[in-house]
Each structure stands twice: as structure tokens, then as C-alpha cells.
N, C-alpha and C positions, 0 to 999 in steps of 0.2 A: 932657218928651220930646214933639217935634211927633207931630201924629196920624196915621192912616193915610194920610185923604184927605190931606191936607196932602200928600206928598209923591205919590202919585195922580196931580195934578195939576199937578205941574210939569213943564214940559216934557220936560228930559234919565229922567226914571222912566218918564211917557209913554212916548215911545220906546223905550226898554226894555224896556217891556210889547211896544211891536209888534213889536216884533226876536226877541224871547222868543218871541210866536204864531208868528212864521213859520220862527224854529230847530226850535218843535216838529212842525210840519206835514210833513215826509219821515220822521221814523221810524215811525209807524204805516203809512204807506201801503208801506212797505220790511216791519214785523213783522204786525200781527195783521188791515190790511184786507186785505194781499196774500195772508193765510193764508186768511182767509173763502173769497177768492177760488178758489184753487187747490184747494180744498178741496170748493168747488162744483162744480170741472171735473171734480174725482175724483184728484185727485193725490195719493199715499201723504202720509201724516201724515208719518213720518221725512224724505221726500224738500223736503216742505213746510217745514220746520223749517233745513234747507238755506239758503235764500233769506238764513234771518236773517244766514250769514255774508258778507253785501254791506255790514250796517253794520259790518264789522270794518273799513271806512275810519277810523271813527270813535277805531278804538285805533291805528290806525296814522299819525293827521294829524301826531303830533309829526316825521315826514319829511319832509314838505314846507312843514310849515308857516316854518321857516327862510325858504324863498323867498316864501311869503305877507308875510313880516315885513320882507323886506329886497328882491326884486324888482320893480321899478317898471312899471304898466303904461301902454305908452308913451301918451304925448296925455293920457287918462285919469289916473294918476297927479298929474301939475300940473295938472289944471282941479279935479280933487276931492279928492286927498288920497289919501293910500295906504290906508287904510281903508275909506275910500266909494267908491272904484274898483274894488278887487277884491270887494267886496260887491257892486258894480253885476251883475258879469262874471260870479260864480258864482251869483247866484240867476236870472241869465237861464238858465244851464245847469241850474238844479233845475224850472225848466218846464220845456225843453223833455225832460230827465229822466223828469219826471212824463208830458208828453204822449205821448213812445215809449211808457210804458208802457197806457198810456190807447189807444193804435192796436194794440198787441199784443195777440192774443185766443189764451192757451194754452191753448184745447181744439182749437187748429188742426194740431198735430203736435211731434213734440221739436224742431223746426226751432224754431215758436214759443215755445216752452219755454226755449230756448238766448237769443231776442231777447229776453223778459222776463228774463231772468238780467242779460244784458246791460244792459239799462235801468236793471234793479235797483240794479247797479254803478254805473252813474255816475249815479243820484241819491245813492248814499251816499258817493258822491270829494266829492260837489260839494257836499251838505249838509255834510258833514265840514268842507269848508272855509270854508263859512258859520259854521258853531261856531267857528274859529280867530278867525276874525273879528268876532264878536260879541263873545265872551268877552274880547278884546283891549280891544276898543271900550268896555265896560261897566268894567275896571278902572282903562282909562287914563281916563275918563270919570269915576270915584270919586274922594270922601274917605275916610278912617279913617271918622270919622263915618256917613258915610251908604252905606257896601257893603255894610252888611248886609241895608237897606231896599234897594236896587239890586238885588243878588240876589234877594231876596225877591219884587220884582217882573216878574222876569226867568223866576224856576220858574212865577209866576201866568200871563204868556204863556205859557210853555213849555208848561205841562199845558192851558192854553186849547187849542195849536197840536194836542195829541194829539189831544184832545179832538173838536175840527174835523176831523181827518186820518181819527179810528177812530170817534166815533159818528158824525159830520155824514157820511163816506163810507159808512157802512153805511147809513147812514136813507134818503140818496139812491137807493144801490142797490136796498136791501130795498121803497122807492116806487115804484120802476119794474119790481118785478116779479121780481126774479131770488129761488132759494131753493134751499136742496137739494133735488135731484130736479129742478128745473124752471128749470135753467142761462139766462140770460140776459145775453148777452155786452154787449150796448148797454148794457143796467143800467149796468156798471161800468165801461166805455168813459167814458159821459158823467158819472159820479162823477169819475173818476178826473183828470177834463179841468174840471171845476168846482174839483175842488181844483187844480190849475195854476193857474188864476185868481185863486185865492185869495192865492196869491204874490205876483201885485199890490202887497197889503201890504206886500210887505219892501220891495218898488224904492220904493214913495211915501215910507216911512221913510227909507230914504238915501240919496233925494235931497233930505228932510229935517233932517236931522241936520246936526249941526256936525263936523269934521275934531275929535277928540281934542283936548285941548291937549299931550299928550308928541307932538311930531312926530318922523317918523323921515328921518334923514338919510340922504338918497341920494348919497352922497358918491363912489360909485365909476364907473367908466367903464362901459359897455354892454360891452365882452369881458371883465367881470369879472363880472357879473351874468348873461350869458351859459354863463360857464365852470361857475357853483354849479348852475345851470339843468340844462349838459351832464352835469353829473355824481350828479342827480337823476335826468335821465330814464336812464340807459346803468346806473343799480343797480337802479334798477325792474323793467326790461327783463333784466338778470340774476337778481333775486327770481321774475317771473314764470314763466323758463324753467327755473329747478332747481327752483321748486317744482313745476311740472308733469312735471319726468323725475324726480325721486322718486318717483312716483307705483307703480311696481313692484317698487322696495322696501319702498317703507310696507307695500304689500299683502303682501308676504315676511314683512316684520317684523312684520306683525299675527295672521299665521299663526303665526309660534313665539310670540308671546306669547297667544296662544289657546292653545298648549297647557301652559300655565304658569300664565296668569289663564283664571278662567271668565269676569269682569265685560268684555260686549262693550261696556260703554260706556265704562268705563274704558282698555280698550285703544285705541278710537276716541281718547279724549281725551290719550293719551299721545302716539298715533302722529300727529295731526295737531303736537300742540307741538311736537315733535322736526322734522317737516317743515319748520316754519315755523322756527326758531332756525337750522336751515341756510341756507334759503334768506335768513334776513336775514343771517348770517356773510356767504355768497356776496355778498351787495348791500354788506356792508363792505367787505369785500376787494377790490369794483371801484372803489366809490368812493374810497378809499387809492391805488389803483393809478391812477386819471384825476388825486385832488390831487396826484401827486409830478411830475406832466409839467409843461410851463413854460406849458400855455393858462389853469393857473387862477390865481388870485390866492392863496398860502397865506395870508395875512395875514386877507383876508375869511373864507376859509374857516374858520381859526380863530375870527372874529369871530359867524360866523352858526354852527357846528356846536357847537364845543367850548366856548365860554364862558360860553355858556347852563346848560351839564350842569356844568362846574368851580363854577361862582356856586352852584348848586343844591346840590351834594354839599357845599361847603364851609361854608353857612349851616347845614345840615340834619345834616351830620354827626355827630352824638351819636346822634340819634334816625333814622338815614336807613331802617332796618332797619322800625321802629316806623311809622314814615312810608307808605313802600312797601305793607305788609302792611295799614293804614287804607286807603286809596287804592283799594287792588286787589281789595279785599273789601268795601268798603262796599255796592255795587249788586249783589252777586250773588245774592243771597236774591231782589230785586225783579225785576232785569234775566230771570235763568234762568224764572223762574215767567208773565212777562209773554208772553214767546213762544209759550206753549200756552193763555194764558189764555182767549183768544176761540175757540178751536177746543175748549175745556172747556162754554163758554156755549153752542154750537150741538151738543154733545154731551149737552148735557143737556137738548134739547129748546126754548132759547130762540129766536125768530126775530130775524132781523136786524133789527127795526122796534124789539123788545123789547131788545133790546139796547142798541141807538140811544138808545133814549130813556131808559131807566135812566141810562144814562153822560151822555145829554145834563142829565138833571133833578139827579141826587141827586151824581152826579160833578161836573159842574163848581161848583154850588156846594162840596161839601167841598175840591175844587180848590181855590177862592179861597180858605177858608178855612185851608186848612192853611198855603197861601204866605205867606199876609198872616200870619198867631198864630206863624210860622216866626220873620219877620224881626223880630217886636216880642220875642219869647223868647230870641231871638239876643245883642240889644241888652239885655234884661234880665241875663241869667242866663249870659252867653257861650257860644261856639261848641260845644266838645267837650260840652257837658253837654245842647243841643238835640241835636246827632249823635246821643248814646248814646240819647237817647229815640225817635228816630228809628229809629235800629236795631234797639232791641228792638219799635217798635211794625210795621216792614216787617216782621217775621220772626211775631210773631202775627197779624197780618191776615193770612197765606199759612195757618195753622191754619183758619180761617172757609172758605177754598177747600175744605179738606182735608173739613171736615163739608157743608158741599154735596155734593160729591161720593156721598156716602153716603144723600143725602135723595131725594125726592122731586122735579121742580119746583117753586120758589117764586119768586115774583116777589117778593116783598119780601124774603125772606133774600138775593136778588140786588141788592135796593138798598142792602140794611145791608151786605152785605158789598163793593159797588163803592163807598159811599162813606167805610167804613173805609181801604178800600186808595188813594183819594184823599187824604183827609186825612195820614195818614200818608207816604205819598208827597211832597205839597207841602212838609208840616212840614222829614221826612227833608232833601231837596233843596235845600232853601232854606239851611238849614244849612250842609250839604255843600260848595254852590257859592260862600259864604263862606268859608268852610274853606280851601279850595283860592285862591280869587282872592289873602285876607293871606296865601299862602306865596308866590306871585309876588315876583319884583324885575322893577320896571315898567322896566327896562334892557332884560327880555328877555321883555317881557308878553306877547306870542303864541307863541313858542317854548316857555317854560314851562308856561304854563297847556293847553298842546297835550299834552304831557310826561304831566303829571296826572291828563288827560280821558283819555286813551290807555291809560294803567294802569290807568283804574278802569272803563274798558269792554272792555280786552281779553279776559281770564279769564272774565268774564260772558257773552261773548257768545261765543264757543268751548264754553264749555258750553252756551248757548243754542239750539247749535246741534243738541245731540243731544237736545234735549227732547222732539221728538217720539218719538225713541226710548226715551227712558227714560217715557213715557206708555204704550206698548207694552209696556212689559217691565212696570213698577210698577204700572198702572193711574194713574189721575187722584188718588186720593186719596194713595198711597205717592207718588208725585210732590210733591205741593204740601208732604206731612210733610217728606219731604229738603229743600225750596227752604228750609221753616223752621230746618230742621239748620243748613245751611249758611251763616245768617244769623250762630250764633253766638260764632264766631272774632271777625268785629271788634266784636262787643260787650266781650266781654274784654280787646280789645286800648285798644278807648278808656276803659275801666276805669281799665286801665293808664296811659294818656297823662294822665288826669286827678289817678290819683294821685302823680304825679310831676311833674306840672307840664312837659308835655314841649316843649310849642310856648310860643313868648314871646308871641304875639300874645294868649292865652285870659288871659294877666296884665293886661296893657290894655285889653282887651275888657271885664273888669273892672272897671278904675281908669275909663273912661271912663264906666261905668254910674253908678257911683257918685259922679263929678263932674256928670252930668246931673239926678242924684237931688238 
């Protein structure tokens, strides 16, 4: 089996690695710099906790990403490739994303409060669709052979990009002087606009990169690519507005189950779901109602909506149940726990400097470390059997939070236990994103793989969203116990996958170790 560096250094894993840093660079600056921040200005922990549902783009990209997959953008499109065009187009929008946020200073009034939401929001539409895109990029871009070492290099940027986004934006901040008690809005101004910068990265990688070898066929007219377009924006546009006039019945509806449930975070977490499965009905039933008029194409539209989800249910169907339930539950232990993490470190008395540099020192190497031991383990021993490891080791490292909590400050129990939760993290991930990439049919590689990411961040991050609440109610330690709780449903569940042989790919994965051996 070729060695690490070996694949290191060639150029298509290269790239991957940069692609990977700069997919992971908007979710910290969206969950735990943006909490620092707010948190500096004085803004309720529960209300803070809020923000994190901006990355619910990221469970919702499997909507649009049909048109990432299939709509051409004009000029662009044939000079680069439909891959490296809309890559061009959305990481321009994740600057200037990032720089709204960076000119927005919320201790100025709810006004500025409402424009950081806003910002918040379309870095996570736009990162979102950099993830559709990468993810596409990096499967159609694979072998059988070598996607597990591609992913693996892929989590290795990916948790670099955190890395950069949450200790390198704190170190800057916490340099220039800002701290609880002693608010310092330029601090994070010009952090916040160094990480913009940093983006850089992605545009030099693709304008690097080679166009895929699966190309996709633009075979339709512009009033058919138009019409899928139309009937995207006009369900959106429906999703946004029932979900905001439900809003006095939720509040109805949470009254009587107040007095029925005592658990307010449970009711929160019912009455948001239920919101949300209306207003996405509402967004079906408009799109049904614009495909049966004569502006769209049914033929496309079948092409790009429903043949993606038939391929999927028909390959998958034995196990689609099994499937789902892996999927939807694998991040939730990590993702729920992540959101309150950094607002746990400045609660227990760490400074933003201390911080920084633990996660810069002893995290990024276990970072590397887990990525890379991820993808040679993968290729050893196959997929579901690195997951379960994975899973059980995210759901014990949330225990290490749980007894901090209870201690004292320490500086090194904060390095032991940020570079447990790296490690494990990479390992977990690395795995995972394998996992997911061989369930793809590269017929419908961005649509699918959108599908995937979508479910396994949705649930995670709807609970994520009440974490500061359940930090208020449970304290920090009862907190981080539950994250471990809830880790271990899909431990048992890939238990299960393993003893039944449930996925074909974990046979081959196998057969191929064993031909390299």
C-alpha cells in the first residue's frame, strides 16, 4: 500500500487538501468565533445558540443543489467547466459574506443584530454550496482505490479550515485586545476580514484544478434551465413566508404542550420540526403546482428532482431505514456538543489567547493525525468498522468535557482533552465521508451526496440550536453527559450494519485490502 506522503503530494489530493481548508473556514466563523463574539457584546447564551440555525443551509443544500448540478453559468460555464464556474461564483459570495460580517458591529442595536443574522445567512447558502460542490468535485475526481485516502485528505483540510476559522480568528482577536468585560469591536472587525482573505485559497485552487473527468451535459435550452430555476426561487419564496406566519401558532401550540410536557426544550424541538415539515409541504405543493404549467420542461424536471431520489431508494432499498437512521445520527453527539463548546472554554475562565493556542498546538496536530490513521484504517480494515470506532470514541471524548466541567481550571486537561476530541473527530470524519461518497451513483454526484450531507446535519443542528438552552437548564456538565447519551443509537445501529453485512461496498472494501495485501 502506497504511503501517506505518496499521495500528499500529488497533485489531484493536494488540492483536495486546499479545497477541504477552505470548505472548513465558514463554519466556525458561523458557530463558536461568532459565539465568542456575541457573547463579548453581552448577548443571552440561548439567543447566541440562535445563530447556529444559519448553517441549517447546510441540511437544506440537497434543494438547490439540482441546479448547481445541472444549471449552467452563462460565459463561465464553457470557459471552466461547470464545476470550477460555480466554485468561482460562490466563494466570491463567501467573502463578501464574511466581510458584511466583519463591517457589522452587534453591540450597535437590534438593527445591527438583524444585519449579522443576515450575513450569517448567506455565508451559510453560499458555503453550503461550496460543500455541493467540492464533495461533487472530489468523487467525480476518485477511484474505488484511492477515495478513501481523498477523503481522508479532505477531513485533514477540512479540520485545518476549522482550525484557521476558530483558533487563528480568536488568536487575532484575543492580539488586538478585545476580552470579556473589555469589548473591542476593531479586534473582530479586522479578524474577521483576515479570514475573508484567507478565501484567497479556494479561488487560486480553482483556478487550479482540472474540470472533473464525468462532464455534465448541458443539453437543454436556456427556457428549460430557466423554468427549474423559476420553480426553485417561487418554493423558497413560499417556505420562507409560511414559515414566518406560523409563527403564532407555534407559539399557541407550545402553550398547550406546556401544559402537557414540562421539558421546554423538547417542546421548542417539536414545534420548530413541525414548522419546518409544513413549510417544506407548502414549498412542494408550489413546486408541483409551477411543474404542471407548460413553462417548465417535465422531462428535465424529472431528470434533475426525481431520478436522483428513485436511483437512491431503489439501490438502497433493503436497508434504506438502516441507512437514514446512520446518516442522521452519526454527528449528533459531535455537531450538538460543538455549539457550546467555546462559550464552555471562556466559562471556565480560559482567555481567548489560551484558547487559540491549545487548539492551534495540540489540535491541529491530532487534526492531522486522526485524518491521515482515518484513511490508512479505512483502507485497512473497511469503512463501517472505522465509523463504529469513531462513534464510540466522539461519544467518550464529550465525557472529558463532562469532568472539566467539575474541575478547576487547567490548562493541560484542556490540551488532553481538545486533542482527544481532534483526533477522534478526524478519525470519525474521515471515515464517514467515505461512507457517504461509495453510496453515491456518480450519474447524480452532487444531488446525492447533497441528499446525505443534508440528513446528517439536519437534526444535529436544530438541536444545536437549543444548546445554549439546555446549558441553562442542565448546567455544562449535565450537557456534555446528554451529547454522550445521544451518541449511542448509531453505535448500535452500525453494530447492526456490520453484523449483517448491510452495505455492498464494506465486501469490497475488504476484497480490495486483501488483493493490496
Amino acid at each position: 500500500m502506497p504511503s501517506v506522503l505518496y499521495y500528499l503530494f500529488k497533485p489531484k489530493f493536494l488540492h483536495m487538501t486546499l479545497l477541504g481548508f477552505v470548505a472548513g473556514i465558514p463554519l466556525y466563523l458561523i458557530f463558536s468565533s461568532l459565539s465568542l463574539w456575541l457573547d463579548q457584546v453581552g448577548v443571552a447564551k440561548s439567543e447566541i445558540t440562535y445563530f447556529s440555525w444559519a448553517a441549517l443551509a447546510y441540511s437544506f443544500k440537497f434543494l438547490w443543489s439540482p441546479l448547481v448540478d445541472k444549471l449552467p453559468i452563462p460565459v463561465l460555464s464553457r470557459i471552466m467547466g461547470q464545476r470550477r464556474a460555480w466554485l468561482l461564483v460562490v466563494q466570491i459570495l463567501i467573502m463578501s459574506a464574511i466581510v458584511w460580517m466583519a463591517m457589522t458591529n452587534p453591540a450597535a442595536g437590534d438593527g445591527a443584530l438583524l444585519r449579522m443574522a443576515m450575513a450569517t445567512v448567506l455565508l451559510g447558502f453560499s458555503s453550503a454550496t461550496q460543500d455541493i460542490l467540492i464533495d461533487a468535485w472530489r468523487i467525480e475526481a476518485s477511484t474505488e482505490k484511492d477515495i478513501a485516502m481523498l477523503s481522508s485528505v479532505y477531513i485533514v483540510g477540512y479540520r485545518l479550515g476549522m482550525i484557521t476559522s476558530g483558533a487563528g480568528a480568536l488568536f487575532i482577536a484575543g492580539y488586538l485586545g478585545t476580552a470579556v468585560g473589555n469589548y473591542q469591536y476593531q479586534a473582530w472587525q479586522i479578524s474577521y476580514l483576515i479570514m475573508a482573505c484567507v478565501m484567497l485559497v479556494g479561488i487560486a485552487t480553482t483556478l487550479a484544478i482540472k474540470e472533473p473527468p464525468t462532464k455534465q451535459e448541458l443539453v437543454h435550452s436556456t427556457r428549460d434551465y430557466l423554468g427549474v430555476l423559476l420553480v426553485f426561487v417561487f418554493s423558497m419564496v413560499v417556505f420562507v413566508m409560511v414559515y414566518w406566519s406560523l409563527s403564532d401558532n407555534i407559539e399557541h401550540l407550545s402553550s398547550q404542550l406546556s401544559a402537557v410536557i414540562s421539558n421546554t426544550i423538547l417542546i421548542d424541538t417539536l414545534t420548530v420540526t413541525i414548522r419546518l415539515l409544513v413549510a417544506l409541504m407548502a414549498a412542494f405543493v408550489m413546486a408541483k403546482l409551477i411543474g404542471l404549467s407548460g413553462f417548465v420542461n417535465q422531462a428535465m424536471m424529472r431528470s434533475v428532482y426525481v431520478q436522483p431520489v428513485a436511483d437512491l431508494f431503489e439501490r438502497h432499498r433493503r436497508y434504506i431505514v438502516l441507512l437514514v437512521g446512520i446518516i442522521a445520527l452519526y454527528r449528533v453527539s459531535d455537531i450538538v456538543m460543538g455549539v457550546s463548546a467555546n462559550l464552555f472554554y471562556q466559562h471556565m475562565g480560559f482567555s481567548l489567547d489560551e484558547i487559540a493556542g491549545i487548539v492551534k498546538t495540540f489540535g491541529l496536530v491530532m487534526t492531522l493525525t486522526g485524518g491521515l490513521i482515518g484513511g490508512v484504517l479505512v483502507v485497512k480494515f473497511g469503512i463501517l468498522r472505522i465509523m463504529l470506532i469513531g462513534a464510540v470514541l466522539s461519544s467518550l471524548t464529550n465525557l472529558l468535557f463532562m469532568v472539566m466541567a467539575g474541575m478547576d481550571k487547567s490548562v493541560w486537561f484542556l490540551a488532553l482533552m481538545i486533542s482527544a476530541d481532534n483526533l477522534s473527530a478526524g478519525l470519525a470524519m474521515t471515515a464517514f465521508v467515505g461512507f457517504l461518497s461509495l453510496l453515491v451513483n456518480r450519474r447524480f454526484t452532487a444531488v446525492q451526496y447533497a441528499m446525505f450531507s443534508s440528513v446528517m446535519t439536519l437534526f444535529p443542528k436544530i438541536l444545536g440550536g437549543y444548546s445554549g438552552g439546555m446549558v441553562e437548564t442542565l448546567g455544562f456538565g449535565g450537557f456534555f453527559l446528554m451529547t454522550a447519551i445521544i451518541g449511542l443509537p448509531v453505535i448500535l445501529m452500525l453494530l447492526y450494519a456490520i453484523k449483517v453485512k448491510a452495505f455492498e461496498f464494506t465486501a469490497s472494501a475488504d476484497s480490495e485490502t486483501e488483493k493490496s495485501a
